[in-house]
LOTI-523019 format. One record per residue (C-alpha): x, z, y. Coordinates in Angstrom, 1 decimal, padded with zeros to 4 digits, always signed. Example, Ala and Ser with C-alpha at 12.3 -4.5 7.8 and 13.67 -1.06 7.14 Angstrom:
BEGIN
@X +012.3 | Z +007.8 | Y -004.5
@X +013.7 | Z +007.1 | Y -001.1
END
This chain:
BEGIN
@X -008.2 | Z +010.9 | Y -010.2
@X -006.9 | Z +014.0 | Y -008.9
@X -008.5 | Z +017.4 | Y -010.0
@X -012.1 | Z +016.8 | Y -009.3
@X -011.2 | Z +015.7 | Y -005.7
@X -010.2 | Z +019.2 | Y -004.9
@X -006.2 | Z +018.6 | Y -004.6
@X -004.8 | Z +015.8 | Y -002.0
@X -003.2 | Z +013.1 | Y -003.5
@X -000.1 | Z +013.2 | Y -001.1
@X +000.5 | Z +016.4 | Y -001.1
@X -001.3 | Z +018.4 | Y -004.2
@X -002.2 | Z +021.0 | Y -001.8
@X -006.0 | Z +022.4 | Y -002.2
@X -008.6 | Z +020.1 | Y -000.5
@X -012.3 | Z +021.1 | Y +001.1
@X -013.0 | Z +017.8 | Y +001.6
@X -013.9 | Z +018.0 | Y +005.1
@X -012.1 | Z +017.9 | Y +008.2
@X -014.4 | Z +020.3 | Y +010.0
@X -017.0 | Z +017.2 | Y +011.0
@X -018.6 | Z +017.0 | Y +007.6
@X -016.4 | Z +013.5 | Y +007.0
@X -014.3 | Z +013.1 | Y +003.6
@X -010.5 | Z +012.1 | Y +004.1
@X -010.6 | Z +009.3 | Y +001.6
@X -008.4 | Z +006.1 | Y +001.4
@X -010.8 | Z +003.7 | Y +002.7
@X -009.4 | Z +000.9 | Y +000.2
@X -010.3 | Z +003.6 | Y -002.4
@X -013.3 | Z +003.9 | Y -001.1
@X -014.2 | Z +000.3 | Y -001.6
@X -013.6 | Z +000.0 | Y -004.9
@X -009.9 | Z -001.6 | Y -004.9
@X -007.7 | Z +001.5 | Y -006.5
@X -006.9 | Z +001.0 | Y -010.2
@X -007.1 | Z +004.8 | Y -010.6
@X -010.2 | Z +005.8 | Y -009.1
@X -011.2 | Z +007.9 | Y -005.6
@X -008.2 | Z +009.4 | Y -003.8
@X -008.4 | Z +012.2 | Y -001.2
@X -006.0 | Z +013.5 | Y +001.6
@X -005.8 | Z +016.5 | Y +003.6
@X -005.0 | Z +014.8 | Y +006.4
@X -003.9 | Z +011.4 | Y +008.4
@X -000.3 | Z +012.1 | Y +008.5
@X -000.7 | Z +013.1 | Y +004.5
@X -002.5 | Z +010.5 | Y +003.6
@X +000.0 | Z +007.8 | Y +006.4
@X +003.3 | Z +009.6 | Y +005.2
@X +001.9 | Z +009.1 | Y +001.3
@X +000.9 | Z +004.9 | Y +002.2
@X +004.2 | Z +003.4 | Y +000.6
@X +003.6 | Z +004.5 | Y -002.9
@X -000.2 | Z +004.9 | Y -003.0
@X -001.0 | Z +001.3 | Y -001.7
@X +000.9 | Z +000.5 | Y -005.0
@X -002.8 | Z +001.2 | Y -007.0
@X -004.9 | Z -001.2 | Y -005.2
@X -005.4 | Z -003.8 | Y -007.1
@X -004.0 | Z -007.2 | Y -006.2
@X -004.1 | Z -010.7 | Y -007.2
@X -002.6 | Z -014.1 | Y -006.5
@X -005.4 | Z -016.2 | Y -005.5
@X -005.8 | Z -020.0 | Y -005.9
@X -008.4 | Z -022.6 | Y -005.1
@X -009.0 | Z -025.7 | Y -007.2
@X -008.4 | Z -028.9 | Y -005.0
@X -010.8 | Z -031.5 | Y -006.3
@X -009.9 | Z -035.1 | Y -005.4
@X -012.3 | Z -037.4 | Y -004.3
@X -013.9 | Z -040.0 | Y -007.1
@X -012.5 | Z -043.1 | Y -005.8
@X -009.0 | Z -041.6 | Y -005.4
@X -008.8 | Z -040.7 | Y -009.0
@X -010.4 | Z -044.0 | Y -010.2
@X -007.8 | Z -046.2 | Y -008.5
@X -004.8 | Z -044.6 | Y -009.6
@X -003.5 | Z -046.0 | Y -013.0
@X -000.8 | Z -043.0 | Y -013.6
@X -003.2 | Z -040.1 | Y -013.0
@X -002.9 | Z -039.0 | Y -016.8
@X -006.1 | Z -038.2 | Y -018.4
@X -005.0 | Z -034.6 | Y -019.3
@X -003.9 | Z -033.8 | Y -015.9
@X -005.4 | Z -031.0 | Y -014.2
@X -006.2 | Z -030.8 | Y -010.2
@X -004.0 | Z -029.7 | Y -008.0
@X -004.5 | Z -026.1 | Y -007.3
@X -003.9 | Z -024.1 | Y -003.2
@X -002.3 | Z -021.3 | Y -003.6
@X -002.9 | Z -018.2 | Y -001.2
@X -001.1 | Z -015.5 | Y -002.2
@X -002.1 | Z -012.1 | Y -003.5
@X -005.3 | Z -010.3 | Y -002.1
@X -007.6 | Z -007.5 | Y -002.8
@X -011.2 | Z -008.7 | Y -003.3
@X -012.1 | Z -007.4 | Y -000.4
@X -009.8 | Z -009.6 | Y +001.3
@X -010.0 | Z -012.7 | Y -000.6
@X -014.0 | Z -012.4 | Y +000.3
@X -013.5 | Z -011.9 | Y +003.8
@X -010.5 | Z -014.6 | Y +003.9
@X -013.0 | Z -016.6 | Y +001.6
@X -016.2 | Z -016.7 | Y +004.7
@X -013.7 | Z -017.2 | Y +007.4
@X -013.7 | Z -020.5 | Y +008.9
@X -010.0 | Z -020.4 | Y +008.7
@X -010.4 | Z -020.6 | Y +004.6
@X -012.4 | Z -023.7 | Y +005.3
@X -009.9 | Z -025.6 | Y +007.7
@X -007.1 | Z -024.4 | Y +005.4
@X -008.6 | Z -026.1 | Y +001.9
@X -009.2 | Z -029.2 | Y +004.2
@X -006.2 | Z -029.9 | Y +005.5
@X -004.8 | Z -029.4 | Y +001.8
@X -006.7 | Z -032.3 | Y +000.4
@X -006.0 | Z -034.3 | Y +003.5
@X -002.6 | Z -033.8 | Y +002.9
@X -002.9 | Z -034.3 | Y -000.8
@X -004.4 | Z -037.9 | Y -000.8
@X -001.7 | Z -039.2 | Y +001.9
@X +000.8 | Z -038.0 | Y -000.6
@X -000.8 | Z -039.6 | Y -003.1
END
């Protein structure tokens, strides 16, 4: 965290936290709760968009993956399915939580996992 929020994080120059309209100039992603270092202030857009490329760097991201459960009958009937095996697992790439909730109560999440079983019990 930078200096008790007085100093912007792009440019280390001295902050008063305000842009004249009472509003903070925080990363929003910050704000959230996704930075790995805490609360980060700018003294301006361009500061904060010029500054984007290596900040973004301390939000916290991670792959995200979805157990696919096969249906009962499916893994009753097939005699190589090894005991020890594990489900097959949907990968979707790396996501803050924010996103990987939001992704998570789309409808889109939904048709995605479904068309991954589908697709896994034809292949199997």
């Amino acid at each position: 965290m930078h200096a008790a929020m007085s100093t912007c994080a792009g440019c280390g120059e001295a902050l008063d936290r305000s842009d004249g309209q009472g509003r903070a100039r925080e990363c929003p992603n910050c704000k959230a709760g996704e930075s790995i270092q805490g609360r980060h202030f700018y003294c301006s857009k361009t500061c904060f968009t010029s500054s984007w490329q290596a900040h973004r760097k301390l939000h916290v991201r991670v792959r995200r993956t979805t157990t696919l459960s096969l249906p009962d009958d499916l893994v009753q009937r097939n005699p190589w399915r090894n005991q020890d095996e594990q489900d097959p697992v949907a990968d979707f790439g790396l996501m803050t939580d924010r996103e990987w909730r939001d992704y998570q109560a789309s409808p889109e999440f939904a048709a995605t996992v479904e068309r991954r079983q589908e697709a896994l019990v034809k292949v199997r």
